[in-house]
C-alpha positions as CSV (number, residue, x, y, z in Angstrom):
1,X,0.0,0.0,0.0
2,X,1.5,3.7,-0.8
3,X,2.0,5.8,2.3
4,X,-0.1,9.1,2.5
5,X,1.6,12.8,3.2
6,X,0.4,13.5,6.9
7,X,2.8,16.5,6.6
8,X,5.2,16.5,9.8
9,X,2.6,14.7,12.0
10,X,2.1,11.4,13.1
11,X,-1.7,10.8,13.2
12,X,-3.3,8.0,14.8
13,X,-6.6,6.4,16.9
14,X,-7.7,4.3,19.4
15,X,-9.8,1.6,18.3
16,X,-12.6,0.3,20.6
17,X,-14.3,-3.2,19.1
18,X,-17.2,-3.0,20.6
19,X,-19.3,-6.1,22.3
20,X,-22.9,-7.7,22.0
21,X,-23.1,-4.8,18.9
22,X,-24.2,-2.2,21.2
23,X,-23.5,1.6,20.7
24,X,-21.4,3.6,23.4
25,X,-24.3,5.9,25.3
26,X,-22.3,8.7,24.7
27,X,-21.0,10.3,21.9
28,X,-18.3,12.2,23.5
29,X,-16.6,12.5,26.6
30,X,-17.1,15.8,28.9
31,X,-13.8,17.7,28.8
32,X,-12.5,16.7,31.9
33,X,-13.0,13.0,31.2
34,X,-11.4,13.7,27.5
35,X,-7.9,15.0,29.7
36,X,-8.0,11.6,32.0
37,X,-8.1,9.4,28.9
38,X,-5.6,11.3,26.8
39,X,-3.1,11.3,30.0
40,X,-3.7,7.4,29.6
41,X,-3.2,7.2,26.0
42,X,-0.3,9.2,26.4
43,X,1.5,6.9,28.7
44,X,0.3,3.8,26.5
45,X,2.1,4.8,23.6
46,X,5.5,6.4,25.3
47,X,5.9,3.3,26.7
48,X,5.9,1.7,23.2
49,X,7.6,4.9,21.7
50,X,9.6,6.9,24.3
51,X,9.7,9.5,22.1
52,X,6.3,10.2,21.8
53,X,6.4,11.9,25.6
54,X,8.9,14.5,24.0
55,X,5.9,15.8,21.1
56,X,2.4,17.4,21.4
57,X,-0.3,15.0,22.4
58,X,-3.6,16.1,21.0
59,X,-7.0,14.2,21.3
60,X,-10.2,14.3,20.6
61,X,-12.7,12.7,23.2
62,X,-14.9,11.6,20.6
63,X,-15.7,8.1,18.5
64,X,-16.1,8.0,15.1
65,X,-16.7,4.8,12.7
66,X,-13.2,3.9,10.7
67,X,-14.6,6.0,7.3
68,X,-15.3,9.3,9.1
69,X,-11.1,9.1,10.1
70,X,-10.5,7.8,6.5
71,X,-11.8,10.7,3.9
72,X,-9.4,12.7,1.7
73,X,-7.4,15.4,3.4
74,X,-7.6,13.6,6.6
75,X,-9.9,15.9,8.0
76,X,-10.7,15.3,11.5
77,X,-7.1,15.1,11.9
78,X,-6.6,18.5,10.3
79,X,-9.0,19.4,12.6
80,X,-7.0,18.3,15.9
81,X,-4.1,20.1,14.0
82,X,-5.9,23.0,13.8
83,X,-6.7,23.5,17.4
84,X,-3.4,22.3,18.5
85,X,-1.6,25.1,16.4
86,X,-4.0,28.2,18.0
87,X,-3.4,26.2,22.0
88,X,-1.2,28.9,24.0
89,X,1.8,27.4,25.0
90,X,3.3,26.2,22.1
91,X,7.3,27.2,23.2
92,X,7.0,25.9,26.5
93,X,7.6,22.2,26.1
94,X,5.3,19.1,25.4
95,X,1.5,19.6,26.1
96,X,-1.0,17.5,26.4
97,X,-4.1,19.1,24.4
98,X,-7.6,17.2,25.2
99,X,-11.2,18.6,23.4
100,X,-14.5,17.0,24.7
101,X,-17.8,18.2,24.6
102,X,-18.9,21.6,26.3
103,X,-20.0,22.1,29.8
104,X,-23.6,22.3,28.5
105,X,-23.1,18.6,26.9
106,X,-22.9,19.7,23.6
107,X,-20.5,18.1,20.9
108,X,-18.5,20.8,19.0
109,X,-18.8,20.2,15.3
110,X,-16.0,19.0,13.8
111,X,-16.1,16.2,16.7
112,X,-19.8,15.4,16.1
113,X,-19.8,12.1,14.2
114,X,-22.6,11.2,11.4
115,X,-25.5,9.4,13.0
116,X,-25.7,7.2,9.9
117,X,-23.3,5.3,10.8
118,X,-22.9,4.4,14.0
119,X,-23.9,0.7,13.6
120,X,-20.4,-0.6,13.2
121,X,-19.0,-2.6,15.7
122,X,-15.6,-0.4,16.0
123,X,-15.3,2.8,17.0
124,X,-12.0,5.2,16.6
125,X,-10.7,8.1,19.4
126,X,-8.1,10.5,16.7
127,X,-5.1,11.6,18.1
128,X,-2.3,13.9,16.6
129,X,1.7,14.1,18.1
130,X,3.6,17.1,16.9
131,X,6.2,19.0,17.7
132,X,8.7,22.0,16.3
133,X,11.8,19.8,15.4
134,X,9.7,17.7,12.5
135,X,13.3,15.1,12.3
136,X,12.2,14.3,16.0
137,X,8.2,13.8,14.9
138,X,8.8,12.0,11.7
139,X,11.2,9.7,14.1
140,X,8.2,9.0,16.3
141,X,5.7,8.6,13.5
142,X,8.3,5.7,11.6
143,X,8.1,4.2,15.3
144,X,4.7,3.7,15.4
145,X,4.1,2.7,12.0
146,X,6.7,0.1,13.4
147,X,5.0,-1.3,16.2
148,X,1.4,-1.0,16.7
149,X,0.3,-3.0,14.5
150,X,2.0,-5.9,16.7
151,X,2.0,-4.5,19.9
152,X,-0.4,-1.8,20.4
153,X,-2.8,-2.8,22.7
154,X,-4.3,-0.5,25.1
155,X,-3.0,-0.7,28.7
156,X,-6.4,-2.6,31.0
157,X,-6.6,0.4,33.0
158,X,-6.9,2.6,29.3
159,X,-9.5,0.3,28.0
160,X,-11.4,0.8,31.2
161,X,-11.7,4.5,31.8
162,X,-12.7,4.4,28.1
163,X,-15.3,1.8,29.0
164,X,-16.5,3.8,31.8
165,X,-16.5,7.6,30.2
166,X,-17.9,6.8,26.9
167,X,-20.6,3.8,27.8
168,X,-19.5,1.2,26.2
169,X,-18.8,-2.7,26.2
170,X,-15.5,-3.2,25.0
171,X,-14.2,-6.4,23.7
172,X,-10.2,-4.8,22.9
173,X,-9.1,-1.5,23.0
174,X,-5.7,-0.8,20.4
175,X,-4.0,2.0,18.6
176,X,-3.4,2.1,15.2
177,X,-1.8,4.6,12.7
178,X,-3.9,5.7,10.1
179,X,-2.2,3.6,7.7
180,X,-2.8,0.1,9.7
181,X,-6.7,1.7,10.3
182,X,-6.3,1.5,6.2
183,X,-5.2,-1.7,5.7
184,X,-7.6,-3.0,8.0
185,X,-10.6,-1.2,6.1
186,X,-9.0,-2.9,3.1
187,X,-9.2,-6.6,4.8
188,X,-12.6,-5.7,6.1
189,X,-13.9,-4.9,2.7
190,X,-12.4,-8.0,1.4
191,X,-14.3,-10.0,3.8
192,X,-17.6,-8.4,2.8
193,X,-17.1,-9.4,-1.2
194,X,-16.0,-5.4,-1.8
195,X,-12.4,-5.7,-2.5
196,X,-13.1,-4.3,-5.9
197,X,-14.2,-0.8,-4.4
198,X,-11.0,-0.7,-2.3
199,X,-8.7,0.6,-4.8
200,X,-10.6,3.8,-5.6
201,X,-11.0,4.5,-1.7
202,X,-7.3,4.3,-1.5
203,X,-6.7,6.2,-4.5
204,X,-8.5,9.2,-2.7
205,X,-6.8,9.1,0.2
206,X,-3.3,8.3,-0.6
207,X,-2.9,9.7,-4.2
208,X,-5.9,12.1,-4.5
209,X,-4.7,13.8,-7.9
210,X,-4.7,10.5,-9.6
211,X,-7.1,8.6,-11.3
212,X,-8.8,5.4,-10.9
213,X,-11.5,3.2,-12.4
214,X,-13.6,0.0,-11.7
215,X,-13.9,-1.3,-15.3
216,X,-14.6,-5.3,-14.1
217,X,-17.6,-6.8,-15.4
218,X,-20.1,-7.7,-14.1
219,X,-19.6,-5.1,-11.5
220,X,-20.5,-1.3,-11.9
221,X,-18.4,0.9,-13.8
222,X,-17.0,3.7,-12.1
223,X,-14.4,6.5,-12.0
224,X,-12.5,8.4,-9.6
225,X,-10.6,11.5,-10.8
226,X,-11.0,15.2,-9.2
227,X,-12.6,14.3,-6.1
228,X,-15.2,13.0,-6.6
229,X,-16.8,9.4,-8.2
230,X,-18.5,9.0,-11.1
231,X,-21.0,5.7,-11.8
232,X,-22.2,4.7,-14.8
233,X,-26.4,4.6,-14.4
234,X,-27.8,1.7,-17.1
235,X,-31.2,1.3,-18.1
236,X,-32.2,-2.2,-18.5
237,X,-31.5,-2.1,-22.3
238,X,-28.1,-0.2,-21.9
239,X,-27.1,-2.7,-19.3
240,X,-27.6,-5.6,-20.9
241,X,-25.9,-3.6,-24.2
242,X,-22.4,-2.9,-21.8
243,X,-22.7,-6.2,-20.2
244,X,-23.1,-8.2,-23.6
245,X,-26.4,-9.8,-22.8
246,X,-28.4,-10.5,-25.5
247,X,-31.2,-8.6,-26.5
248,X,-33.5,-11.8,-26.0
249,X,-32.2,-12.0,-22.7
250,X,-33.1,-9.0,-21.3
251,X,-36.2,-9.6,-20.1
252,X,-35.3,-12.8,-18.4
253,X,-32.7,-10.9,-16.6
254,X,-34.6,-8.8,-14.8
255,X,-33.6,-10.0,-11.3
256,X,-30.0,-10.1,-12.2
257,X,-30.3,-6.1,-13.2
258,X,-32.3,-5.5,-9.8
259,X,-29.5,-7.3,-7.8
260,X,-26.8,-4.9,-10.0
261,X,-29.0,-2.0,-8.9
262,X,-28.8,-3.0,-5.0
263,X,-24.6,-3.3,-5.8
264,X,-24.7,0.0,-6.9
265,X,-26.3,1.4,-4.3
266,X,-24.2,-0.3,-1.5
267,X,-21.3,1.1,-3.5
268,X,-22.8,4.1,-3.5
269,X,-23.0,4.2,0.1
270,X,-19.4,3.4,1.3
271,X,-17.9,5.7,-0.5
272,X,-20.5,8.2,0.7
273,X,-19.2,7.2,4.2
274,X,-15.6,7.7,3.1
275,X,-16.5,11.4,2.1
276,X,-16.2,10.9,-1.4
277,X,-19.0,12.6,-3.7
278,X,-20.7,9.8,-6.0
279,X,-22.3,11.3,-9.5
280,X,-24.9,8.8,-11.5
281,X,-24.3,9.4,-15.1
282,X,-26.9,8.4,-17.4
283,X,-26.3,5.6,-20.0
284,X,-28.2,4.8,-22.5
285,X,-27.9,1.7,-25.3
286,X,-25.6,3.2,-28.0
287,X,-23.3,5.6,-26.0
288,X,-19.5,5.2,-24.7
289,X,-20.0,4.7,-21.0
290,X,-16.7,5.4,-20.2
291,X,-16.4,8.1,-22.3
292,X,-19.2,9.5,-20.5
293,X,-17.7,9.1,-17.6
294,X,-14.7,11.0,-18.3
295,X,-16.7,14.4,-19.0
């Protein structure tokens, strides 16, 4: 898999795979609980790192599923960034830089995850380390690209208190960079016969000037390029006209086409959830699909 440009920052979550298939009560943590679980965190990974105690530590005390983290641009990240580069105190050594929900209980916005989907059975806590010197961060972030995967399971006492603050039955608590939080997504998607869709996803985030297609009957056809996705939208007649089914045939097919239809859609939907834009081009017997699809 290609690396992504996270700038001088090492980026990273903590995963929570949640039991029984409930949903944590609460959507974020109140801002002292957000400090006690980020001092936790903290220690976790300086104890697989040492050199993460010498950066910024900033967290967000909210849970997100795995394709609100994983969208082009990294934006909650950016987010975390953001706030950590307007803290006070940036010259006066490491901080520690926790954000949970106001004293009135609200959820700030860019921490406020999308109520369609929170069915998932894992959960992700963003973090960010930074600091001036970016030799010492990109040290750290090499570190941890080293070693979590293997080794970075949450401390008991870390999966508890985010047990306890957030509501939640947790089966493991772990950190991952955003790059094993990719290849997981990719394994995931394997599992659940989308393999196929991966490539464009990774396309986005990793390399989101380039270009990428599904061209792989008898999947849809779709293209990534400029931000956004574009899917090829068949009648019944210019289906079974791209897909080479007889004319005859057509009728007979019906159900095939119907199931192609719910494929679509389901498509549709994760890379909705990924943040990427997805624009149904029209089709019709007798035109260049992918030719339309490069307008």
């Amino acid at each position: 898999m290609s690396k992504p440009d996270h700038g001088m920052n090492a980026l990273g979550v903590l995963a929570l795979e949640l039991a029984g298939g409930d949903a944590p009560r609460h959507a974020a943590l109140s801002s002292e609980q957000a400090g006690e679980l980020a001092e936790r965190v903290g220690r976790d990974l300086a104890k697989l790192v040492p050199g993460v105690s010498g950066l910024d530590f900033v967290f967000a005390g909210a849970h997100f599923d795995p394709a609100e983290v994983l969208r082009p641009g990294w934006p909650i990240h950016r987010r975390l960034e953001e706030l950590q580069m307007r803290a006070p105190g940036r010259s006066q050594g490491p901080r520690l830089l926790a954000f949970g929900a106001g004293a009135d209980g609200d959820v700030p916005l860019p921490f406020q995850a999308d109520a369609g989907l929170t069915g998932g059975g894992l959960r992700v806590v963003p973090f960010l380390l930074t600091g001036t010197d970016v030799a010492q961060t990109q040290a750290v972030a090499e570190a941890l690209e080293e070693v979590l995967l293997a080794q970075g399971m949450a401390q008991a006492d870390t999966a508890l208190q985010a047990q306890n603050a957030f509501g939640a039955q947790i089966e493991h608590a772990r950190y991952f960079t955003l790059n094993d939080l990719a290849a997981m997504m990719s394994m995931q998607y394997d599992n659940q016969g989308l393999a196929v869709l991966w490539p464009l996803i990774e396309t986005a985030l990793m390399a989101p000037q380039a270009e990428q297609w599904l061209d792989a009957a008898p999947e849809p056809l779709l293209r990534y390029a400029d931000s956004e996705v574009r899917m090829a939208l068949f009648d019944p007649a210019g289906w079974c006209a791209f897909y080479n089914h007889g004319s005859g045939d057509c009728d007979r097919l019906q159900g095939i086409y119907e199931q192609y239809l719910m494929r679509q859609r389901q498509m549709a939907a994760v890379l909705e959830a990924h943040g990427l834009p997805v624009l149904f081009v029209h089709c019709e017997a007798g035109q260049d699909a992918r030719e339309l699809l490069t307008r």
